[in-house]
C-alpha positions in Angstrom: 64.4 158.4 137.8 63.0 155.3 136.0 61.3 157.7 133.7 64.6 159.2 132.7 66.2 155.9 132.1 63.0 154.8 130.0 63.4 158.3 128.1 67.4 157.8 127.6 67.0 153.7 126.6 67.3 154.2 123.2 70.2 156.6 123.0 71.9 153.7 125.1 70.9 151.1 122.5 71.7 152.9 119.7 75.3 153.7 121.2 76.0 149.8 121.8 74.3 148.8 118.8 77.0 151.3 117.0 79.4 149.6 119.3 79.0 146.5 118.1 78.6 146.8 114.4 82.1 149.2 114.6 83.7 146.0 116.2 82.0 143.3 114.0 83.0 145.5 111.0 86.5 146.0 112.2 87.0 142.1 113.2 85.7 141.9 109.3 88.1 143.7 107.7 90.8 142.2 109.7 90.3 139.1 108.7 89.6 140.2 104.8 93.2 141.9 105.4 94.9 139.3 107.0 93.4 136.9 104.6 94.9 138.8 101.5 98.3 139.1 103.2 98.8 135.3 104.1 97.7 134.1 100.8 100.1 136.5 98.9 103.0 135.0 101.5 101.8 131.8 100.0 101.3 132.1 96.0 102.1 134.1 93.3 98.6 133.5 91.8 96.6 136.6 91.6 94.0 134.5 91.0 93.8 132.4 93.8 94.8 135.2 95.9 91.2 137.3 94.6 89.6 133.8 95.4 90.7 133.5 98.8 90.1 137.0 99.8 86.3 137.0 98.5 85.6 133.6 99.9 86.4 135.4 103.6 85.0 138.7 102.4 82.1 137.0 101.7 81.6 133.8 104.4 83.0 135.6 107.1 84.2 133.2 109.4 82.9 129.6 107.5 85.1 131.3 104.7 88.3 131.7 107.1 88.1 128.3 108.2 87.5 126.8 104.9 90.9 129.0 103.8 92.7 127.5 106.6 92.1 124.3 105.4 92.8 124.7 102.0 95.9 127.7 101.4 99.5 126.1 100.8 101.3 124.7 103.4 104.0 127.1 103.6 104.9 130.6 102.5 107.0 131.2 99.7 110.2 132.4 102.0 109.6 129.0 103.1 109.8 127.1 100.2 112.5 129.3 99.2 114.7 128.4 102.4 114.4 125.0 101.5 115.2 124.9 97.7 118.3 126.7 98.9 118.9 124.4 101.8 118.2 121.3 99.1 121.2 123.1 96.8 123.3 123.5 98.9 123.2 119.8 99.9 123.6 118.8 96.2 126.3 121.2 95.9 128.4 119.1 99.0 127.9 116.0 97.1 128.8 117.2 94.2 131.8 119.0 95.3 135.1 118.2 94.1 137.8 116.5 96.3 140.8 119.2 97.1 144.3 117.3 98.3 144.3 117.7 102.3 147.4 119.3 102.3 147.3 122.3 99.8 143.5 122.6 99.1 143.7 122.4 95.1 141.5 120.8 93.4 142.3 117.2 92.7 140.2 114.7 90.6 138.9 111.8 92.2 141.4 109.2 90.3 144.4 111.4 91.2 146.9 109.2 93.2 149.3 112.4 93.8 148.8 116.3 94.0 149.8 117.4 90.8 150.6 120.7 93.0 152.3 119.2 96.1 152.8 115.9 95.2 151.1 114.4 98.4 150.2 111.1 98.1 146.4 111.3 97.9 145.7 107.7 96.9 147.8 104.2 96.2 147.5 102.3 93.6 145.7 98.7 93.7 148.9 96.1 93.9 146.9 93.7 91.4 144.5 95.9 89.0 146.0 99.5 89.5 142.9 101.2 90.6 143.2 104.2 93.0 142.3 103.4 96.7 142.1 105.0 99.9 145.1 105.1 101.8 143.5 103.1 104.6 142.1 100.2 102.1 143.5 96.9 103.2 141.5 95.5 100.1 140.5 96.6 96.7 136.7 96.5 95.9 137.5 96.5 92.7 139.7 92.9 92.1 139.4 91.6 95.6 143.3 91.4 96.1 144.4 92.0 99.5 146.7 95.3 100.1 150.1 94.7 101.4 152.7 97.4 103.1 153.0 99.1 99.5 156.5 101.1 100.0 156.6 104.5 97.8 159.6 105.1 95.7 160.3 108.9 95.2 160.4 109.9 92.2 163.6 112.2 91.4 163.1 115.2 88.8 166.1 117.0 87.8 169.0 115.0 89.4 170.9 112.4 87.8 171.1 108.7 87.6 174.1 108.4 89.8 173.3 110.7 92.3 169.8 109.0 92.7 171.7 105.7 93.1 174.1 107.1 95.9 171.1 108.7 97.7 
């Protein structure tokens, strides 16, 4: 029996010596492949993507870990998201003011809707800036804000009839 093992010993060793190199080469390319995948994710570069993908086809595993500590932070998607997500903040501060009640477009200095003529804004009692409705004091002048009291302003009718109204 232990001269039938003896005889069959190097059939066994050259199976998991085959064993081994099929997984040691398989792990390889794996991380040769997943190496060249990442780094495109990461640059446009063609040439830093050849780079990276010798350096682990090469080192083998010091070359992974030297990768790891060197490839860009994040992927391009990544860095795509967040120019977008930076735009779209600028475009929100940048965007103009609309009139609360009928959603035009009103320019910032606009005291009435030109559309609905809402009272966006009153006028500074002492320099005539605009100011927010709520302003008790202008930032421009200083001067305190009294109970300003609108007058309407009648198109199309009369003198007379605006006096008896």
């Amino acid at each position: 029996m232990i001269d039938q093992l003896l005889e069959q010993l190097p059939e066994i060793v050259t199976g998991l010596i085959v064993v081994i190199a099929v997984f040691i080469t398989s792990l390889w390319m794996g991380m040769v492949l997943w190496t060249f995948r990442d780094i495109r994710a990461r640059t446009r570069d063609f040439i830093v993507q050849i780079v990276a993908t010798l350096m682990v086809a090469v080192l083998t595993l010091p070359g992974l870990i030297v990768y790891f500590l060197i490839r860009p932070r994040e992927t391009l998607a990544e860095a795509y998201e967040r120019a977008l997500e930076q735009e779209a903040l600028l475009q929100a501060i940048e965007e103009p003011e609309v009139c609360p009640s009928c959603a035009a477009r009103v320019r910032a200095d606009f005291l009435f809707c030109p559309h609905c003529h809402t009272q966006l804004k009153k006028a500074c009692v002492s320099c005539g800036r605009a100011l927010d409705l709520e302003w008790n004091l202008c930032p421009y002048c200083g001067a305190p804000q009294g109970n300003q009291v609108v007058e309407p302003v009648f198109s199309g009718i009369d003198e007379e009839a605006a006096q008896l109204a």
